[in-house]
N, C-alpha and C positions, 0 to 999 in steps of 0.2 A: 235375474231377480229371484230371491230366493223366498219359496210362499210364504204369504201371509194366510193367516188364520182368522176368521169372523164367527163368534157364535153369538145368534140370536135368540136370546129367551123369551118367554112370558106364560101366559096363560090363555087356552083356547080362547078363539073369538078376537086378542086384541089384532090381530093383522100381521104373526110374526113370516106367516108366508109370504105375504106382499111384499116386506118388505127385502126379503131373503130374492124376489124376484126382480127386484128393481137392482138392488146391487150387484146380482150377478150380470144385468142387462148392461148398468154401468160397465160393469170390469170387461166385459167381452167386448162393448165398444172401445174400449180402449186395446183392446190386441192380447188381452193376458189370457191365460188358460184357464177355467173356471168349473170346479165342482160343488154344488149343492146339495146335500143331504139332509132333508126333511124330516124328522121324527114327532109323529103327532100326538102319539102317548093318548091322554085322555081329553084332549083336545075339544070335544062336540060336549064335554062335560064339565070346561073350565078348568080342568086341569093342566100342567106341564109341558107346555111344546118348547121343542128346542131346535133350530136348521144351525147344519155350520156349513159354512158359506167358505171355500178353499183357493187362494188365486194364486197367480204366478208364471213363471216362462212354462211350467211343465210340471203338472198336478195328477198326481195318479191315484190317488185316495180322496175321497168327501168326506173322512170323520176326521175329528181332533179328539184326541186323547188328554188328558188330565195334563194340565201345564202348559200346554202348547197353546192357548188360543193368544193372541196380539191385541185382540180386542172382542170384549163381552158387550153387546146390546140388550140390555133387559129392559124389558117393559113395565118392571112391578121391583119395589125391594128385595121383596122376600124370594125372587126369583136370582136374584143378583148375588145373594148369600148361598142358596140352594148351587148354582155353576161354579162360584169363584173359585175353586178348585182346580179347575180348567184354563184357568189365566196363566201366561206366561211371568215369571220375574222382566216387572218393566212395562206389563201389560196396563190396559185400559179399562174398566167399567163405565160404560154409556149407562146412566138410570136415569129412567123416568120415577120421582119421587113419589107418583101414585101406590096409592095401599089397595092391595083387593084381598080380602080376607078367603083363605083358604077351609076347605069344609071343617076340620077340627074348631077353627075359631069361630065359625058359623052356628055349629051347633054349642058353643061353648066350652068342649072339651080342652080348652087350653085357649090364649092370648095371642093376640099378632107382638111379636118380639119388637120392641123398645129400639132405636137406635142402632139398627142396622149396619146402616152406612159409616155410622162412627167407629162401629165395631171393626169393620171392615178398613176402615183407612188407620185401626188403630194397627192391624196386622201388615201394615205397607204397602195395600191395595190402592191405586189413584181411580180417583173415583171422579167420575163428571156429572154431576146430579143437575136434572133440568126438569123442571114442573112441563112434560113433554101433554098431561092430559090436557094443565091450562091454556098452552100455547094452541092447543088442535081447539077446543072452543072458541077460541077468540080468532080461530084461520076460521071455523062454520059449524067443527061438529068433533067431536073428543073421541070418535074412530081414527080422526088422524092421526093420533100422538102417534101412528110406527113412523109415520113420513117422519113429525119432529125428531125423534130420537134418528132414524137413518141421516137426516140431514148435519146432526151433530156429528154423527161417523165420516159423514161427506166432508168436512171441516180439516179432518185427518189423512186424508189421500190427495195426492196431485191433481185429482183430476176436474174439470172444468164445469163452474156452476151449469153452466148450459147442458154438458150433457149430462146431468141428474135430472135437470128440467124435462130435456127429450125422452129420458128414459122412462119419467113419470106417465108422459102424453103417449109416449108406444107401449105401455103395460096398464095405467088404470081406466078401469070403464069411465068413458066421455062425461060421462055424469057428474062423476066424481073426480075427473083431471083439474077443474079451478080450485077446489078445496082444497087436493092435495098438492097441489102447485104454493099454493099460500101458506099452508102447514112446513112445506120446505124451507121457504122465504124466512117466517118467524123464525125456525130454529136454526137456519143455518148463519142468520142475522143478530141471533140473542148478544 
C-alpha cells in the first residue's frame, strides 16, 4: 500500500489532537504503519495547530510537505485556505463550515474573508463542507465537532464502523465516550 497522507487543522482548544489520536489508533488496528507529527504552534492561545497523520505498509517520515497530503481535515474555513497548499492534485478538504474569527479580525484590523470555500473549489480543490459544530450540539456539546469531521474522513477509508467506535471507547475519557460515540453516528450518518 503506498502511504496515505492526513493533515489535520484548526485552532488551539478545538480537539485537533484527539482527533489525530483516534485515527492513528484506527490505522494501527488495522495493521498499517503509522506516524503522527503534532505541531502546536500557538495552540493554548487559539492560534494554528496542525498534526499530519502518515499511514501505510512502511512509513519513515511524520511530516507532509506542500502537495502531498490526500486528505485536509480542517476545523475552521479559514484554516482550510491557510493548509490548502498542502493538498494533493485529486486531494480532499474535510471542513467544518464554522468561522472563529482570528485576532486581526478580533481587534478589527481587517475582515474574516468572504467565501472561502467558493474560492477554493473555484481553484479545483474538492471540498466536503459539513456544519460539523451543529452536528456535535445536537450529539451533546460542540467540542465534538473533531469526532464529526474525523467520522467524515472515516466515510473515505475501508475500514469498519466498529472499529472507529472501539477506537473512540479505547482513547476518550469515559465521560465523554457516549458524546463522542454520537457525534461519530451523526457525521458518519449525514
Amino acid at each position: 500500500m503506498e502511504t496515505k497522507n492526513v493533515m489535520i487543522v484548526g485552532v488551539g482548544g478545538q480537539g485537533s489532537l484527539l482527533a489525530s489520536k483516534l485515527l492513528g489508533a484506527v490505522l494501527l488496528s488495522e495493521g498499517k504503519d503509522v506516524k503522527v507529527s503534532e505541531v502546536h504552534g500557538m495552540s493554548q492561545r487559539g492560534g494554528s495547530v496542525v498534526t499530519y497523520v502518515r499511514f501505510g505498509d512502511k512509513v519513515y517520515s511524520p511530516v507532509i510537505t506542500e502537495g502531498e497530503a490526500d486528505y485536509i481535515v480542517s476545523f475552521e474555513k479559514l484554516e482550510a485556505a491557510r493548509w490548502a497548499k498542502f493538498l494533493k492534485d485529486g486531494g480532499e478538504i474535510i471542513v467544518n463550515t464554522q468561522e472563529i474569527d482570528p485576532m486581526p479580525v478580533i481587534i478589527g484590523a481587517t475582515e474574516y474573508p468572504s467565501d472561502i470555500l467558493g474560492e477554493l473549489e473555484s481553484k479545483g480543490v474538492k471540498i466536503d463542507a459539513i456544519d460539523a459544530y451543529g452536528l456535535a450540539v445536537k450529539a451533546g456539546s460542540g467540542k465534538a465537532a473533531n469526532v464529526v469531521l474525523l467520522s467524515r474522513l472515516a466515510k473515505k477509508f475501508d475500514v469498519p464502523y466498529e472499529k472507529w467506535i472501539a477506537a473512540i471507547e479505547k482513547t476518550v475519557a469515559p465521560k465523554f465516550t457516549e458524546l463522542n460515540k454520537k457525534a461519530f453516528y451523526l457525521g458518519y450518518n449525514l
